[in-house]
C-alpha positions in Angstrom: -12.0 -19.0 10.8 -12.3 -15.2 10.6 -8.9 -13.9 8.8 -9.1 -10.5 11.6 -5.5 -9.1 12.2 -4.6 -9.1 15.6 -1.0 -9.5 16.0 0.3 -5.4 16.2 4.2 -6.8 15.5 2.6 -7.8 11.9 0.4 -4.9 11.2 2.9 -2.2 12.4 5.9 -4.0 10.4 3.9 -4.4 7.2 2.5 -0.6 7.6 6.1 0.7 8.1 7.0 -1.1 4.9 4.5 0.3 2.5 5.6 3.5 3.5 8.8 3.1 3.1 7.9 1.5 -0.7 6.4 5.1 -1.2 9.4 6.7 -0.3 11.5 4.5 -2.2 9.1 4.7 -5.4 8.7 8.9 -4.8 12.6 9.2 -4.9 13.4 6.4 -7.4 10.9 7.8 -9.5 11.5 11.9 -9.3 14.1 11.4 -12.7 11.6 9.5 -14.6 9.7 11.3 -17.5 6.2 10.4 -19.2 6.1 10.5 -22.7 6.2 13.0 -24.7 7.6 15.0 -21.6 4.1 15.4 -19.6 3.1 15.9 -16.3 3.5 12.6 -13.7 1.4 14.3 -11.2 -1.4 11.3 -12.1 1.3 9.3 -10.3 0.5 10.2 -7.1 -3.3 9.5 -7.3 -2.7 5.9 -6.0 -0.8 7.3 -2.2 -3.8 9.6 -2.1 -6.2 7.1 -2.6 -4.0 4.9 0.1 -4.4 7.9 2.4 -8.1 8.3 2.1 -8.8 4.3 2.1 -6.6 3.6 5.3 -7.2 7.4 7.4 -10.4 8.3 6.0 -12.7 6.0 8.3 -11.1 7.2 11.1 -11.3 11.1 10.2 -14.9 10.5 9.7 -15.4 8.8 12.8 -13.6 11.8 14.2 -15.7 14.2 12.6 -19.1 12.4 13.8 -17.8 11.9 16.9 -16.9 15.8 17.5 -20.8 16.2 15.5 -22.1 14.3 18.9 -20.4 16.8 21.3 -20.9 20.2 19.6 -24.6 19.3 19.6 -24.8 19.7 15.9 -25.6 15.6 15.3 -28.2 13.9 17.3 -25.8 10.9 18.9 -28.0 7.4 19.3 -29.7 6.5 22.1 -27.5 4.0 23.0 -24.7 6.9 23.7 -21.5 7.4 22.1 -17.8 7.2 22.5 -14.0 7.8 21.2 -13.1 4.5 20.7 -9.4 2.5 20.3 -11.0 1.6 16.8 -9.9 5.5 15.4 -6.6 4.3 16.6 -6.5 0.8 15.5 -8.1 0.9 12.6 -5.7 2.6 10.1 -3.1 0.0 10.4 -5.6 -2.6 9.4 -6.9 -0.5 7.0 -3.4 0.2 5.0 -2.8 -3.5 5.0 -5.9 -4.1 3.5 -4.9 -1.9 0.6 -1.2 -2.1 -0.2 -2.5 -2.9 -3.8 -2.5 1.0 -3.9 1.3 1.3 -2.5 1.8 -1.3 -5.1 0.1 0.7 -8.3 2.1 3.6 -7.0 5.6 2.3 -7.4 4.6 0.9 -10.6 3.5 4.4 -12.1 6.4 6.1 -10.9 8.9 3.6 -11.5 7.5 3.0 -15.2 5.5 5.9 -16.0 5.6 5.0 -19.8 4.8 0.9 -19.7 1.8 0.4 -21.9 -1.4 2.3 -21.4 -0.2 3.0 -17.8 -2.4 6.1 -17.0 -5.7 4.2 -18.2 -4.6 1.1 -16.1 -4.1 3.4 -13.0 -7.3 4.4 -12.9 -9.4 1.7 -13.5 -7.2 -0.2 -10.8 -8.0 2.5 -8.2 -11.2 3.0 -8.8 -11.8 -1.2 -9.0 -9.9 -1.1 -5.4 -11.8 2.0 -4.3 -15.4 0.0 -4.4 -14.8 -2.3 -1.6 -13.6 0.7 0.9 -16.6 2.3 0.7 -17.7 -0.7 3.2 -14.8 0.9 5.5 -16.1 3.9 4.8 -19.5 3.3 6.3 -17.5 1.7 9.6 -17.3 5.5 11.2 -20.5 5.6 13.1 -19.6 2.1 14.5 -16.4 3.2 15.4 -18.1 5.8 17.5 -20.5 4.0 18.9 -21.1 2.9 22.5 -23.3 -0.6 21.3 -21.3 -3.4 23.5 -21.9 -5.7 19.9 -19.7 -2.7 17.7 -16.9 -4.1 17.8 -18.1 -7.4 16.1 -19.9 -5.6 13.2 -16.3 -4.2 12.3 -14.7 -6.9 12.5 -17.3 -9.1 10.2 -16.4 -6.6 8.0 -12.8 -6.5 7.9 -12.8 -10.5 7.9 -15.0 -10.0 4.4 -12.5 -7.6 3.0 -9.8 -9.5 4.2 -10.1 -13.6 3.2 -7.6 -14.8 1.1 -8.8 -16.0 -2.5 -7.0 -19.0 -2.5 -9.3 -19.6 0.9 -12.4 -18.6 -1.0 -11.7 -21.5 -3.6 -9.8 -24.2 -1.1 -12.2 -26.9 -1.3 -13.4 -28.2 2.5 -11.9 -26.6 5.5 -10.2 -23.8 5.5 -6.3 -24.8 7.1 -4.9 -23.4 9.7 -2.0 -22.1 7.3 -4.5 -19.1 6.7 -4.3 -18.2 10.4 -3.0 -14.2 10.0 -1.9 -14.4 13.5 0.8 -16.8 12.3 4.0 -15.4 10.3 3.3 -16.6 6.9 -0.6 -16.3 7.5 -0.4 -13.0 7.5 1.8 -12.9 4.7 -1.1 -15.0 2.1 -3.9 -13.1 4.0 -2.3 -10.0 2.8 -0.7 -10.8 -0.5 -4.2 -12.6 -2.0 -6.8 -10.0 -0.2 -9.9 -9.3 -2.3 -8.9 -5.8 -2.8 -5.4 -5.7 -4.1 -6.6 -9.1 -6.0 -8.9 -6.4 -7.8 -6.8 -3.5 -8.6 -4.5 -6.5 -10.1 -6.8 -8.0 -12.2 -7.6 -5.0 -13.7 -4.2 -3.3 -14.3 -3.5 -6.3 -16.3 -6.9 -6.6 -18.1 -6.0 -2.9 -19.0 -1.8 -4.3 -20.1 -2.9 -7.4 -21.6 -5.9 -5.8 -23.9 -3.3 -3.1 -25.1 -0.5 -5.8 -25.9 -3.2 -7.8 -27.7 -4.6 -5.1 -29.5 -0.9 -3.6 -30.5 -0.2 -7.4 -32.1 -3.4 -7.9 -33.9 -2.4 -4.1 -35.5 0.9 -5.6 -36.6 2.9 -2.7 -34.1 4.4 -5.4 -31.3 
């Protein structure tokens, strides 16, 4: 089983959530202050990166495909088109990477828990790795191969399958079906990418707490 998200109710209802966390976490968050009264404008680098990670295949699959018609790329033999994938894509895309929408209310809503800043960014850019895979998806969004759309969604499946799936020992149950309600819901929550960006915010929280009791400060 290929964990591919196909039900739109699901992707649209999750999609409209995370962005109504970021609103909640931007508005909750606009009376908190750093330490030391600094700057929180490194708050906002995990919505950007959500932006870029769930728009940015799309905009450069936009960008190749208006290439193709200026005449200023050479388009493949095979031809090229503009595809429901642009569409599509983003909302698959954002749930692939609510860990982002996640680190964001975090940083806002605690600015000043542990080593916060440090944690951000070594979540992002942990997170950031695997969407470089979307990233290279623009051309085959484009493209006018009758096989395209199964090269993007081998793709998505690999970015999507659930951890506890990875280590499930035989089959794979049909509990992990993301066309079914809470399917969707473990497909989501235990995704390789936010299970990244989590493990290492915490290896960041955890190191600091150990290294603050070994110094006597906890």
């Amino acid at each position: 089983m290929l964990p591919v998200i196909t039900n739109d109710l699901y992707k649209y209802s999750a999609v409209a959530a995370l962005l109504l966390a970021i609103l909640f976490a931007y508005l909750k968050g606009r009376g908190a202050g750093s330490a030391g009264g600094g700057s929180l404008a490194w708050t906002q680098v995990p919505v950007i990166a959500f932006a870029v990670a769930a728009l940015g295949p799309s905009a450069v699959a936009i960008m190749i495909y208006l290439g193709y018609r200026s005449g200023l790329m050479q388009p493949p033999a095979s031809g090229y088109r503009f595809s429901i994938f642009i569409r599509d894509l983003p909302f698959d895309f954002a749930v692939m990477n609510w860990g982002f929408v996640a680190l964001y209310a975090a940083c806002r809503l605690r600015p000043n828990f542990g080593p916060a800043r440090l944690a951000m960014w070594l979540a992002v850019a942990t997170m950031a790795l695997p969407n470089v895979l979307l990233l290279s998806l623009a051309a085959t969004m484009v493209s006018n191969d009758f096989d395209a759309g199964q090269g993007i969604g081998i793709v998505e499946a690999m970015l999507m399958f659930p951890i506890v799936a990875m280590i499930w020992p035989g089959p794979v149950p049909a509990v992990f079906d993301p066309d079914s309600g809470i399917g969707f819901v473990i497909c989501a929550l235990t995704a390789p990418i936010p299970f990244l960006g989590l493990t290492s915010w915490l290896a960041v929280q955890l190191s600091w707490l150990a290294a603050r009791r070994m110094s006597g400060l906890a």
